[in-house]
ZAVOSE-539895 format. One record per residue (C-alpha): residue in three letters; x negated, y, z. Coordinates in nm, 2 decimals, padded with zeros to 4 digits. Layout:
<pts>
{"ALA",{X,Y,Z}};
...
</pts>
This chain:
<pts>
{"UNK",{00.00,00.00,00.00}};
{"UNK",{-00.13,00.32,-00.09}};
{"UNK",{-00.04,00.62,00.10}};
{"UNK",{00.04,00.95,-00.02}};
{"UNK",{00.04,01.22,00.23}};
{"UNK",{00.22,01.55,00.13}};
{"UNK",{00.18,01.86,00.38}};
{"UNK",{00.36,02.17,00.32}};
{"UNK",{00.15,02.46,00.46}};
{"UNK",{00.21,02.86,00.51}};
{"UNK",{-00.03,03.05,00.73}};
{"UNK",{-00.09,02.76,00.96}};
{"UNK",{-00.45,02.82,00.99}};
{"UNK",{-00.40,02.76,01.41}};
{"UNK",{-00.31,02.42,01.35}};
{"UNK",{-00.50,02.32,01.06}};
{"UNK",{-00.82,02.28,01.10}};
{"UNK",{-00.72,01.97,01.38}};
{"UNK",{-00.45,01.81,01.20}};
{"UNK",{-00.66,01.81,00.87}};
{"UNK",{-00.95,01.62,01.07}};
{"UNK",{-00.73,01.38,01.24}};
{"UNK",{-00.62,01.25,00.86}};
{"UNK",{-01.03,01.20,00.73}};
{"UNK",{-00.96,00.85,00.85}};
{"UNK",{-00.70,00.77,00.68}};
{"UNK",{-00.86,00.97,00.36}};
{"UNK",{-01.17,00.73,00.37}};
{"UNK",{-00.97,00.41,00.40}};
{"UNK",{-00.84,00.52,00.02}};
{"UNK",{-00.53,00.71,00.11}};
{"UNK",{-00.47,01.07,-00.03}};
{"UNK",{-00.39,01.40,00.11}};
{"UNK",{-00.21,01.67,-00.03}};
{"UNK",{-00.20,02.01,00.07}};
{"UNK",{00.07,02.24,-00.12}};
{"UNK",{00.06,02.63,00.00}};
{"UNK",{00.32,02.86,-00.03}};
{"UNK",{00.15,03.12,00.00}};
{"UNK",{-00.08,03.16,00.28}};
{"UNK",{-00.20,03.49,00.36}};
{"UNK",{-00.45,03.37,00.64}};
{"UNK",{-00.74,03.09,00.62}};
{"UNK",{-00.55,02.79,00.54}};
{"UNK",{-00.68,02.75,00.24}};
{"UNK",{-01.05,02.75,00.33}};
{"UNK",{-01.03,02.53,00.58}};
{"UNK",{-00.82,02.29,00.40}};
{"UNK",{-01.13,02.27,00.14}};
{"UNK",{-01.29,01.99,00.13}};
{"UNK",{-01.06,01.82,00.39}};
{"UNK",{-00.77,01.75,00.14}};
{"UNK",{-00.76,01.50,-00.21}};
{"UNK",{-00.59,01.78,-00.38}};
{"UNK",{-00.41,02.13,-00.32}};
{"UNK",{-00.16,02.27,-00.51}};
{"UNK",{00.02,02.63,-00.54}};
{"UNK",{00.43,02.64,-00.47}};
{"UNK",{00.66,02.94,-00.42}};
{"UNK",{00.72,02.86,-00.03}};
{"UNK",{01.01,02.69,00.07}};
{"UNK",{00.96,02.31,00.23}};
{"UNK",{01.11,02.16,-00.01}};
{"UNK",{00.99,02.33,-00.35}};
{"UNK",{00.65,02.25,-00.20}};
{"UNK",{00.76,01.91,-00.03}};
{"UNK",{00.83,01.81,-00.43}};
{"UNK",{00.54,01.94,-00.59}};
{"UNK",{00.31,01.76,-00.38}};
{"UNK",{00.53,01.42,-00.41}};
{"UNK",{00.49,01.53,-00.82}};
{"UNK",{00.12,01.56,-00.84}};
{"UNK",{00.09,01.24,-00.58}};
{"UNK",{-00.01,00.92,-00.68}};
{"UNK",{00.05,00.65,-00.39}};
{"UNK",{00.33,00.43,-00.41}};
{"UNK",{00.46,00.61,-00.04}};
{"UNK",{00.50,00.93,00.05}};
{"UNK",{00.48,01.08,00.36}};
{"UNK",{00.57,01.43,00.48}};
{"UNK",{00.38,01.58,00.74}};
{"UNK",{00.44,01.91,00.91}};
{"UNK",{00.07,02.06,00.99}};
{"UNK",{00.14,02.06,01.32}};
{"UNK",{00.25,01.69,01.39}};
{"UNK",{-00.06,01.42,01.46}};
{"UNK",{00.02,01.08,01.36}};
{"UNK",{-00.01,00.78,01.58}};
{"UNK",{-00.31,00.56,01.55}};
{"UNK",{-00.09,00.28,01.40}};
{"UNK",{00.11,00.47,01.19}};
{"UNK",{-00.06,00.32,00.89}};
{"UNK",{00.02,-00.03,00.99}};
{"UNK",{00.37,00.11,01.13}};
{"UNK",{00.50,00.25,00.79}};
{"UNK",{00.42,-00.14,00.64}};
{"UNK",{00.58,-00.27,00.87}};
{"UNK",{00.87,-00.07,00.85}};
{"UNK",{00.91,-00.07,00.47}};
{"UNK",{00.97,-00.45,00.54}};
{"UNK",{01.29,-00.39,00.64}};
{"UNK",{01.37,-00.07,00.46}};
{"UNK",{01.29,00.20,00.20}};
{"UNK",{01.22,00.51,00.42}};
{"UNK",{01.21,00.56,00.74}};
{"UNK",{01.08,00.82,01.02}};
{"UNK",{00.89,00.79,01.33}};
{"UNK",{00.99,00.89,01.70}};
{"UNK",{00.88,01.25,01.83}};
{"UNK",{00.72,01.35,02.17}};
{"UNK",{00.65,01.73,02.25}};
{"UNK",{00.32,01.83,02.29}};
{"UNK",{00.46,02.03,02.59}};
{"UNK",{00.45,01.94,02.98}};
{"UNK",{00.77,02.09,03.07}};
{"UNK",{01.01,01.83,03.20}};
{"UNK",{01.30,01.98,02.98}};
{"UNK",{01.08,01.90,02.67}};
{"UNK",{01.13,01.50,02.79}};
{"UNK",{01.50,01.54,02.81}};
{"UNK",{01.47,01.68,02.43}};
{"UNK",{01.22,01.45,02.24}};
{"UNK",{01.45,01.14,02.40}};
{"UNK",{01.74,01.30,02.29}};
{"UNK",{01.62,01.37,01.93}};
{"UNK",{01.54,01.01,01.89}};
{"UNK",{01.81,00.86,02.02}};
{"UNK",{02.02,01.06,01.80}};
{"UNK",{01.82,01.04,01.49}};
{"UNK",{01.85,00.59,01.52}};
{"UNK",{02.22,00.66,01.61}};
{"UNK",{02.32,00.88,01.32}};
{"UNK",{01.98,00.78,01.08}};
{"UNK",{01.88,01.16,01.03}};
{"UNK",{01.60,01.25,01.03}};
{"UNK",{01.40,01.53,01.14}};
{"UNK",{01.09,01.72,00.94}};
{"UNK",{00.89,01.68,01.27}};
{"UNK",{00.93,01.29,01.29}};
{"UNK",{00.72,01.27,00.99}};
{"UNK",{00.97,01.08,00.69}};
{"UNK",{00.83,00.86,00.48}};
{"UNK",{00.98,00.67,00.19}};
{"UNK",{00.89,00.47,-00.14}};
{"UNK",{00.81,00.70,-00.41}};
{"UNK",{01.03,00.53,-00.66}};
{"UNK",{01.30,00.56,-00.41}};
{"UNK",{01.22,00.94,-00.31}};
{"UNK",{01.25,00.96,-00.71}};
{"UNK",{01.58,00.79,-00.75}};
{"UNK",{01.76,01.03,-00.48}};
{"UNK",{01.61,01.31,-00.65}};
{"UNK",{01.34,01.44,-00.36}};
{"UNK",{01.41,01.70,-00.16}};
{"UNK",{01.75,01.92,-00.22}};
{"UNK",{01.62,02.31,-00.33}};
{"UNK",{01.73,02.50,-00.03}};
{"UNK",{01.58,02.70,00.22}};
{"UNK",{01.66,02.49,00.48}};
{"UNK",{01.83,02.16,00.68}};
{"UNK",{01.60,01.97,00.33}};
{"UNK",{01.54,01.72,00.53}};
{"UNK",{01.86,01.64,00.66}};
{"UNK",{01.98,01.66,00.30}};
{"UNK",{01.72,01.42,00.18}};
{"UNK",{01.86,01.21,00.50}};
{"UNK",{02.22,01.19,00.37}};
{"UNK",{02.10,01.08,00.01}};
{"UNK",{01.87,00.82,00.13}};
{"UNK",{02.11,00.68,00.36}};
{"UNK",{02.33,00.57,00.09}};
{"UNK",{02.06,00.33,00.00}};
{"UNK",{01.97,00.17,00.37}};
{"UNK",{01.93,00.29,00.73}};
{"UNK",{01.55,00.42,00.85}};
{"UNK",{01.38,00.25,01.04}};
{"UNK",{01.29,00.40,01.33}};
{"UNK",{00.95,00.37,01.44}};
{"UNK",{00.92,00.38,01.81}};
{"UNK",{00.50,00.50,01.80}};
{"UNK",{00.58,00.84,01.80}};
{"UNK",{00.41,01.15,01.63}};
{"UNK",{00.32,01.44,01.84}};
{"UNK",{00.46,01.75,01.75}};
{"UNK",{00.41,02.14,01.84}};
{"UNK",{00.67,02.21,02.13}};
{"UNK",{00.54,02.59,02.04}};
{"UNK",{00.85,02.67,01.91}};
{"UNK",{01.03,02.60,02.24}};
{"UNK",{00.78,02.72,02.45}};
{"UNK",{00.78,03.07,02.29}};
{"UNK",{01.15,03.11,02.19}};
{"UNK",{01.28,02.98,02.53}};
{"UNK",{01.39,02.60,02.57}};
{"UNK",{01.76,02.63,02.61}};
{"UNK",{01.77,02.93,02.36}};
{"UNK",{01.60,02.72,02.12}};
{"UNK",{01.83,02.39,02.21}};
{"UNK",{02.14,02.58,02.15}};
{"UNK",{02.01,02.75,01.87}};
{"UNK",{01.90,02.40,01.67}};
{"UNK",{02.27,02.20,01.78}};
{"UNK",{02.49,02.52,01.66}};
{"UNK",{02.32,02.54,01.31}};
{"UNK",{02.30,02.14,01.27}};
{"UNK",{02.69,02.14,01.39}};
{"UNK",{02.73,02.47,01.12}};
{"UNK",{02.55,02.24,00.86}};
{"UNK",{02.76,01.92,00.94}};
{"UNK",{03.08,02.14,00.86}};
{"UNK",{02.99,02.23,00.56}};
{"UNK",{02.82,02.61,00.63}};
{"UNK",{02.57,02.64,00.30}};
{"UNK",{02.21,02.61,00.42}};
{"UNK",{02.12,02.96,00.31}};
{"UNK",{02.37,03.11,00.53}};
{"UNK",{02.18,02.92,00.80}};
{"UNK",{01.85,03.03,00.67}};
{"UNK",{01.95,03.36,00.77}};
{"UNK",{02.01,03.30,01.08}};
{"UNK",{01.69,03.09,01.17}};
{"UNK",{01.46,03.32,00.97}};
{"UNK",{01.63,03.66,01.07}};
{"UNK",{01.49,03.92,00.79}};
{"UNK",{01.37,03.67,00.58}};
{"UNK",{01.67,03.64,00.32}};
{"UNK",{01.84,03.97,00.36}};
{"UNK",{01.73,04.09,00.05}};
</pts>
Protein backbone atom coordinates (compact mmCIF):
# COMPACT_ATOMS: atom_id res chain seq x y z
CA UNK A 1 0.00 0.00 0.00
CA UNK A 2 1.30 3.18 -0.87
CA UNK A 3 0.35 6.20 1.01
CA UNK A 4 -0.37 9.54 -0.23
CA UNK A 5 -0.43 12.25 2.31
CA UNK A 6 -2.17 15.53 1.34
CA UNK A 7 -1.83 18.58 3.81
CA UNK A 8 -3.57 21.69 3.24
CA UNK A 9 -1.53 24.56 4.60
CA UNK A 10 -2.05 28.58 5.08
CA UNK A 11 0.27 30.49 7.30
CA UNK A 12 0.92 27.57 9.58
CA UNK A 13 4.52 28.16 9.86
CA UNK A 14 3.96 27.61 14.06
CA UNK A 15 3.07 24.17 13.46
CA UNK A 16 4.99 23.19 10.61
CA UNK A 17 8.17 22.79 11.02
CA UNK A 18 7.17 19.67 13.80
CA UNK A 19 4.47 18.13 12.01
CA UNK A 20 6.58 18.09 8.72
CA UNK A 21 9.50 16.24 10.73
CA UNK A 22 7.34 13.80 12.37
CA UNK A 23 6.17 12.53 8.61
CA UNK A 24 10.32 11.98 7.32
CA UNK A 25 9.64 8.52 8.48
CA UNK A 26 7.00 7.72 6.83
CA UNK A 27 8.61 9.69 3.55
CA UNK A 28 11.71 7.32 3.75
CA UNK A 29 9.66 4.14 4.00
CA UNK A 30 8.36 5.23 0.23
CA UNK A 31 5.28 7.11 1.10
CA UNK A 32 4.68 10.71 -0.28
CA UNK A 33 3.93 14.00 1.11
CA UNK A 34 2.07 16.72 -0.33
CA UNK A 35 1.99 20.13 0.70
CA UNK A 36 -0.70 22.36 -1.16
CA UNK A 37 -0.63 26.34 0.00
CA UNK A 38 -3.21 28.65 -0.27
CA UNK A 39 -1.50 31.16 0.03
CA UNK A 40 0.82 31.64 2.83
CA UNK A 41 2.00 34.95 3.58
CA UNK A 42 4.48 33.72 6.41
CA UNK A 43 7.45 30.94 6.24
CA UNK A 44 5.53 27.89 5.42
CA UNK A 45 6.79 27.53 2.43
CA UNK A 46 10.54 27.55 3.30
CA UNK A 47 10.30 25.29 5.84
CA UNK A 48 8.24 22.86 4.05
CA UNK A 49 11.30 22.66 1.42
CA UNK A 50 12.95 19.86 1.33
CA UNK A 51 10.58 18.20 3.86
CA UNK A 52 7.70 17.50 1.42
CA UNK A 53 7.60 15.03 -2.14
CA UNK A 54 5.95 17.81 -3.81
CA UNK A 55 4.07 21.28 -3.21
CA UNK A 56 1.61 22.67 -5.10
CA UNK A 57 -0.16 26.30 -5.37
CA UNK A 58 -4.32 26.41 -4.70
CA UNK A 59 -6.59 29.37 -4.17
CA UNK A 60 -7.25 28.57 -0.28
CA UNK A 61 -10.10 26.88 0.70
CA UNK A 62 -9.56 23.11 2.28
CA UNK A 63 -11.14 21.59 -0.06
CA UNK A 64 -9.86 23.30 -3.52
CA UNK A 65 -6.49 22.54 -1.96
CA UNK A 66 -7.56 19.10 -0.30
CA UNK A 67 -8.27 18.12 -4.32
CA UNK A 68 -5.41 19.43 -5.87
CA UNK A 69 -3.13 17.60 -3.85
CA UNK A 70 -5.34 14.24 -4.12
CA UNK A 71 -4.90 15.26 -8.22
CA UNK A 72 -1.25 15.56 -8.36
CA UNK A 73 -0.88 12.45 -5.85
CA UNK A 74 0.14 9.24 -6.85
CA UNK A 75 -0.49 6.49 -3.90
CA UNK A 76 -3.27 4.29 -4.10
CA UNK A 77 -4.61 6.10 -0.44
CA UNK A 78 -5.00 9.31 0.47
CA UNK A 79 -4.76 10.82 3.55
CA UNK A 80 -5.68 14.30 4.79
CA UNK A 81 -3.77 15.83 7.42
CA UNK A 82 -4.43 19.15 9.15
CA UNK A 83 -0.69 20.62 9.87
CA UNK A 84 -1.38 20.58 13.22
CA UNK A 85 -2.54 16.90 13.85
CA UNK A 86 0.60 14.21 14.61
CA UNK A 87 -0.22 10.76 13.64
CA UNK A 88 0.09 7.81 15.82
CA UNK A 89 3.12 5.63 15.46
CA UNK A 90 0.94 2.85 14.04
CA UNK A 91 -1.07 4.66 11.88
CA UNK A 92 0.60 3.17 8.88
CA UNK A 93 -0.23 -0.29 9.91
CA UNK A 94 -3.75 1.13 11.31
CA UNK A 95 -5.00 2.49 7.94
CA UNK A 96 -4.16 -1.43 6.38
CA UNK A 97 -5.84 -2.65 8.70
CA UNK A 98 -8.65 -0.65 8.53
CA UNK A 99 -9.08 -0.67 4.71
CA UNK A 100 -9.66 -4.47 5.42
CA UNK A 101 -12.92 -3.90 6.39
CA UNK A 102 -13.74 -0.70 4.64
CA UNK A 103 -12.88 1.96 1.99
CA UNK A 104 -12.16 5.12 4.16
CA UNK A 105 -12.09 5.58 7.40
CA UNK A 106 -10.82 8.15 10.15
CA UNK A 107 -8.87 7.87 13.34
CA UNK A 108 -9.92 8.89 16.99
CA UNK A 109 -8.76 12.54 18.32
CA UNK A 110 -7.17 13.47 21.71
CA UNK A 111 -6.51 17.29 22.50
CA UNK A 112 -3.17 18.30 22.88
CA UNK A 113 -4.59 20.34 25.90
CA UNK A 114 -4.54 19.43 29.77
CA UNK A 115 -7.65 20.88 30.70
CA UNK A 116 -10.05 18.31 31.99
CA UNK A 117 -13.00 19.76 29.83
CA UNK A 118 -10.84 19.05 26.71
CA UNK A 119 -11.27 15.02 27.86
CA UNK A 120 -15.01 15.42 28.09
CA UNK A 121 -14.65 16.82 24.32
CA UNK A 122 -12.16 14.47 22.43
CA UNK A 123 -14.50 11.36 23.95
CA UNK A 124 -17.36 13.00 22.92
CA UNK A 125 -16.17 13.66 19.26
CA UNK A 126 -15.38 10.14 18.92
CA UNK A 127 -18.08 8.62 20.19
CA UNK A 128 -20.19 10.57 18.03
CA UNK A 129 -18.22 10.38 14.86
CA UNK A 130 -18.53 5.93 15.25
CA UNK A 131 -22.23 6.60 16.11
CA UNK A 132 -23.19 8.76 13.22
CA UNK A 133 -19.80 7.83 10.82
CA UNK A 134 -18.76 11.62 10.27
CA UNK A 135 -16.04 12.54 10.34
CA UNK A 136 -14.01 15.31 11.38
CA UNK A 137 -10.87 17.17 9.44
CA UNK A 138 -8.85 16.82 12.70
CA UNK A 139 -9.32 12.85 12.89
CA UNK A 140 -7.21 12.71 9.92
CA UNK A 141 -9.70 10.83 6.92
CA UNK A 142 -8.28 8.65 4.85
CA UNK A 143 -9.78 6.71 1.93
CA UNK A 144 -8.94 4.67 -1.42
CA UNK A 145 -8.07 7.02 -4.15
CA UNK A 146 -10.30 5.32 -6.62
CA UNK A 147 -13.02 5.62 -4.09
CA UNK A 148 -12.20 9.41 -3.06
CA UNK A 149 -12.49 9.58 -7.15
CA UNK A 150 -15.77 7.93 -7.46
CA UNK A 151 -17.62 10.27 -4.80
CA UNK A 152 -16.09 13.09 -6.52
CA UNK A 153 -13.40 14.40 -3.64
CA UNK A 154 -14.15 17.00 -1.55
CA UNK A 155 -17.48 19.22 -2.20
CA UNK A 156 -16.25 23.06 -3.26
CA UNK A 157 -17.31 25.04 -0.26
CA UNK A 158 -15.80 27.03 2.16
CA UNK A 159 -16.58 24.89 4.84
CA UNK A 160 -18.27 21.58 6.80
CA UNK A 161 -16.04 19.66 3.30
CA UNK A 162 -15.36 17.22 5.31
CA UNK A 163 -18.65 16.38 6.64
CA UNK A 164 -19.76 16.56 2.99
CA UNK A 165 -17.16 14.19 1.78
CA UNK A 166 -18.57 12.06 5.01
CA UNK A 167 -22.16 11.94 3.73
CA UNK A 168 -21.04 10.82 0.11
CA UNK A 169 -18.74 8.18 1.31
CA UNK A 170 -21.14 6.83 3.63
CA UNK A 171 -23.25 5.72 0.87
CA UNK A 172 -20.62 3.27 0.02
CA UNK A 173 -19.73 1.73 3.74
CA UNK A 174 -19.35 2.89 7.33
CA UNK A 175 -15.53 4.22 8.52
CA UNK A 176 -13.77 2.49 10.35
CA UNK A 177 -12.88 3.98 13.33
CA UNK A 178 -9.49 3.65 14.44
CA UNK A 179 -9.18 3.82 18.13
CA UNK A 180 -5.01 5.00 17.97
CA UNK A 181 -5.84 8.43 17.97
CA UNK A 182 -4.07 11.47 16.30
CA UNK A 183 -3.17 14.39 18.42
CA UNK A 184 -4.63 17.48 17.53
CA UNK A 185 -4.06 21.37 18.44
CA UNK A 186 -6.71 22.12 21.32
CA UNK A 187 -5.41 25.90 20.44
CA UNK A 188 -8.46 26.73 19.10
CA UNK A 189 -10.30 25.95 22.41
CA UNK A 190 -7.78 27.21 24.48
CA UNK A 191 -7.80 30.73 22.85
CA UNK A 192 -11.51 31.13 21.89
CA UNK A 193 -12.81 29.80 25.28
CA UNK A 194 -13.89 25.98 25.67
CA UNK A 195 -17.57 26.29 26.07
CA UNK A 196 -17.67 29.30 23.62
CA UNK A 197 -15.98 27.19 21.22
CA UNK A 198 -18.28 23.87 22.10
CA UNK A 199 -21.39 25.82 21.51
CA UNK A 200 -20.10 27.46 18.73
CA UNK A 201 -19.01 24.02 16.72
CA UNK A 202 -22.66 22.02 17.83
CA UNK A 203 -24.87 25.20 16.56
CA UNK A 204 -23.15 25.36 13.05
CA UNK A 205 -23.03 21.37 12.67
CA UNK A 206 -26.86 21.41 13.89
CA UNK A 207 -27.26 24.72 11.15
CA UNK A 208 -25.50 22.35 8.63
CA UNK A 209 -27.64 19.22 9.44
CA UNK A 210 -30.85 21.39 8.58
CA UNK A 211 -29.86 22.30 5.64
CA UNK A 212 -28.19 26.09 6.25
CA UNK A 213 -25.71 26.37 2.98
CA UNK A 214 -22.13 26.10 4.17
CA UNK A 215 -21.22 29.56 3.06
CA UNK A 216 -23.66 31.15 5.35
CA UNK A 217 -21.85 29.22 7.99
CA UNK A 218 -18.51 30.27 6.69
CA UNK A 219 -19.49 33.63 7.74
CA UNK A 220 -20.12 32.99 10.78
CA UNK A 221 -16.92 30.86 11.65
CA UNK A 222 -14.60 33.17 9.74
CA UNK A 223 -16.26 36.59 10.68
CA UNK A 224 -14.87 39.20 7.92
CA UNK A 225 -13.65 36.66 5.85
CA UNK A 226 -16.73 36.45 3.22
CA UNK A 227 -18.45 39.72 3.56
CA UNK A 228 -17.31 40.91 0.48
Amino acid sequence: MQLSIIMPVLDEGDALADSLAALQDLRAAGHELVLVDGGSRDDSLRLAQGRVDRILHSPPGRARQMNAGAAAATGEVLLFLHADTRLPATALNDIAQALRTSVWGRFDVRLSGRAWPLRIIERLMNWRSCLTGMATGDQAIFVRRAVFEQVGGYPDVPLMEDLELSRRLKRLSRPACVRAPVITSSRRWEEQGILRTVLLMWSLRLAWFLGVPPGRLARIYYPGRFDE
